[in-house]
C-alpha positions as CSV (number, residue, x, y, z in Angstrom):
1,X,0.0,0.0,0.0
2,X,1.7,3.4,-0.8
3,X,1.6,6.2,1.4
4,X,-1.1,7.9,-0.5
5,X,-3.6,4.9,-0.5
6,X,-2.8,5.2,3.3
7,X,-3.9,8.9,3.6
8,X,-7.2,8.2,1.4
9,X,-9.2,6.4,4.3
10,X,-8.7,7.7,8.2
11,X,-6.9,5.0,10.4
12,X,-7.0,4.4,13.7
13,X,-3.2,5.0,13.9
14,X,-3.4,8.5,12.3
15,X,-6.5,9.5,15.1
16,X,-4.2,7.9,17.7
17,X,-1.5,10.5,16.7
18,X,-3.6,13.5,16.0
19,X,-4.9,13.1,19.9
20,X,-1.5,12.2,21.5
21,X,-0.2,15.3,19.5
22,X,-3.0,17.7,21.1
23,X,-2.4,15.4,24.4
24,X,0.9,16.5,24.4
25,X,0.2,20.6,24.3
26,X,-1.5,20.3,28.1
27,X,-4.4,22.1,29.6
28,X,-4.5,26.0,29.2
29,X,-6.4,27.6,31.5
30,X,-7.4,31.2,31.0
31,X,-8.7,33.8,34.0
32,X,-7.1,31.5,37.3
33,X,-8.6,32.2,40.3
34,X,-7.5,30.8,43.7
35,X,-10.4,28.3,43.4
36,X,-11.5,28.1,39.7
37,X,-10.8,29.1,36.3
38,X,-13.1,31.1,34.4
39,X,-11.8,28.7,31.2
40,X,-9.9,25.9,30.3
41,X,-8.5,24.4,26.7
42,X,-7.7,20.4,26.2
43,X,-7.3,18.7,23.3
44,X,-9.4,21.6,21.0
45,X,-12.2,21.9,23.9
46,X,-12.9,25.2,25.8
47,X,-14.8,24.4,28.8
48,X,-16.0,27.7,30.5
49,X,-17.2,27.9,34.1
50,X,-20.6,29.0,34.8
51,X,-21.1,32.8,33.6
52,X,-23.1,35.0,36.2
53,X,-24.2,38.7,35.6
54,X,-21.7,41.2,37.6
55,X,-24.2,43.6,37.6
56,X,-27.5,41.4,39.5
57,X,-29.5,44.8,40.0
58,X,-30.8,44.7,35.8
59,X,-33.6,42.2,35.2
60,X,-33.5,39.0,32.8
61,X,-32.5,40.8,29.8
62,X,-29.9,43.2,31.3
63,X,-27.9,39.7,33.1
64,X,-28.9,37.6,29.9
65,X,-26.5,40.1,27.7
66,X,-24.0,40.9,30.4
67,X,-22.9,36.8,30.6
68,X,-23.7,36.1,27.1
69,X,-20.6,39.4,26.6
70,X,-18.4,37.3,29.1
71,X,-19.1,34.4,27.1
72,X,-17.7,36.1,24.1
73,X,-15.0,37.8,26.0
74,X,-13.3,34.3,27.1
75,X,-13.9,32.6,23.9
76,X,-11.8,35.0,22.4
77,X,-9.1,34.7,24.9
78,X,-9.4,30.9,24.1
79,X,-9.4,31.4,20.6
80,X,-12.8,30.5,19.2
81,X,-15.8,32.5,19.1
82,X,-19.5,32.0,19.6
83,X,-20.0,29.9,16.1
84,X,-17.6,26.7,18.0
85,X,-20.5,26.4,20.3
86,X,-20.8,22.2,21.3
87,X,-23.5,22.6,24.0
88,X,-25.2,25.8,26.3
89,X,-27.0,24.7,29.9
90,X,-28.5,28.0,31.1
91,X,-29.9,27.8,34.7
92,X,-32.9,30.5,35.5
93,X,-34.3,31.3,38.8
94,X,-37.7,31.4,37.5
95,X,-38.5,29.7,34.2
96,X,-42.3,31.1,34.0
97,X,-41.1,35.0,34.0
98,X,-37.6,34.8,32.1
99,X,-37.7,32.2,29.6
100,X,-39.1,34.6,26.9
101,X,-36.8,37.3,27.7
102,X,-33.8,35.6,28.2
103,X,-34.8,33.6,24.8
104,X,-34.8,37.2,23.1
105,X,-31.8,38.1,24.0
106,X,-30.2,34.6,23.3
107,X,-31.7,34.7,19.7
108,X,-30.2,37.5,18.5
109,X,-27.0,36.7,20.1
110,X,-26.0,33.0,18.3
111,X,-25.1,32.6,14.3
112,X,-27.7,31.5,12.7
113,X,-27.2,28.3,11.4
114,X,-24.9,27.3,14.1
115,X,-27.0,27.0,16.6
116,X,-26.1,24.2,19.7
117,X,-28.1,21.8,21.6
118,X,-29.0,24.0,24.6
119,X,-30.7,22.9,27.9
120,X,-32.7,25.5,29.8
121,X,-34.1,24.5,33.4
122,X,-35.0,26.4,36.6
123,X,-32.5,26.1,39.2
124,X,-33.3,28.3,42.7
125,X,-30.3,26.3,44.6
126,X,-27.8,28.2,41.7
127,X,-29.7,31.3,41.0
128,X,-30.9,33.4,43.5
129,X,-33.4,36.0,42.9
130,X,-30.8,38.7,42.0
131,X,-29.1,36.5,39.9
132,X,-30.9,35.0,37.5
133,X,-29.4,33.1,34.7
134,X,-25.8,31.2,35.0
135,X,-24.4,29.8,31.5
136,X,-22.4,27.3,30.8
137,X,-20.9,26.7,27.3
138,X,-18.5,24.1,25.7
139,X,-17.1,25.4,22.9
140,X,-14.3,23.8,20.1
141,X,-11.7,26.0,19.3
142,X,-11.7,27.5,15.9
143,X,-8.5,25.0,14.4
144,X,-9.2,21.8,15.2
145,X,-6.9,18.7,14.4
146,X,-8.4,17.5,10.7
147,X,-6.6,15.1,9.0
148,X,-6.4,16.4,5.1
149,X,-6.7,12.9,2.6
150,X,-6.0,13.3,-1.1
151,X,-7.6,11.0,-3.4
152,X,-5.7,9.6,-6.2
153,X,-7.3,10.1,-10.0
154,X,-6.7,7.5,-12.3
């Protein structure tokens, strides 16, 4: 088999490599605390900690766009943007009175056409009532390891 029948159909070998290679760069964490990280990078992930509103006096809408702009703010330092997103839980304190607002906000904030599976539930132990909506996003980064095959013509 020549090399470039080899690089025409993925292998296990080649996935094996392409994983030990991003293995091999480490975690990057971005915003350290002394007890958390806002972000963290492995292996083309972003995993970002839950986002709350800094300001809890504004109602849904206010806190919806102030941790949806933290979002953007850290994928950025991670090196993605709001397109990568894999998955979105948002946590409300009250379901009944902010899922339409926050929804609003929410809509005009993704890329159409890349929108993520999202879950949305009601959560008092996480949110108080000042703080009503946490997010937490998973996010690829914007290169990814892709193996590039070239076919042969004959």
């Amino acid at each position: 088999m020549s090399l470039l029948a080899a690089r025409v159909a993925p292998t296990k070998t080649f996935r094996r490599t392409c994983v030990k290679t991003r293995a091999m760069a480490g975690v990057v964490r971005y915003e350290v605390g002394k007890r958390m990280s806002e972000a963290s990078k492995y292996n083309g992930i972003i995993h970002l900690a839950g986002q709350v509103a800094d300001d809890a006096s504004q109602d849904i809408t206010g806190q919806t766009k102030q941790v949806l702009a933290q979002v953007d703010r850290l994928l950025a330092q991670a090196g993605s943007h709001k397109s990568n997103i894999l998955m979105t839980q948002i946590f409300l304190s009250d379901v009944a009175s902010q899922f339409a607002a926050m929804n609003a906000v929410y809509d005009a904030w993704v890329v159409p056409g890349h929108t993520a599976p999202r879950a949305t539930v009601r959560d008092a132990r996480t949110c108080s009532a000042s703080s009503m909506v946490l997010t937490r996003c998973d996010r690829r980064r914007a290169t990814r390891c892709r193996p590039r095959w070239r076919t042969q013509r004959g």
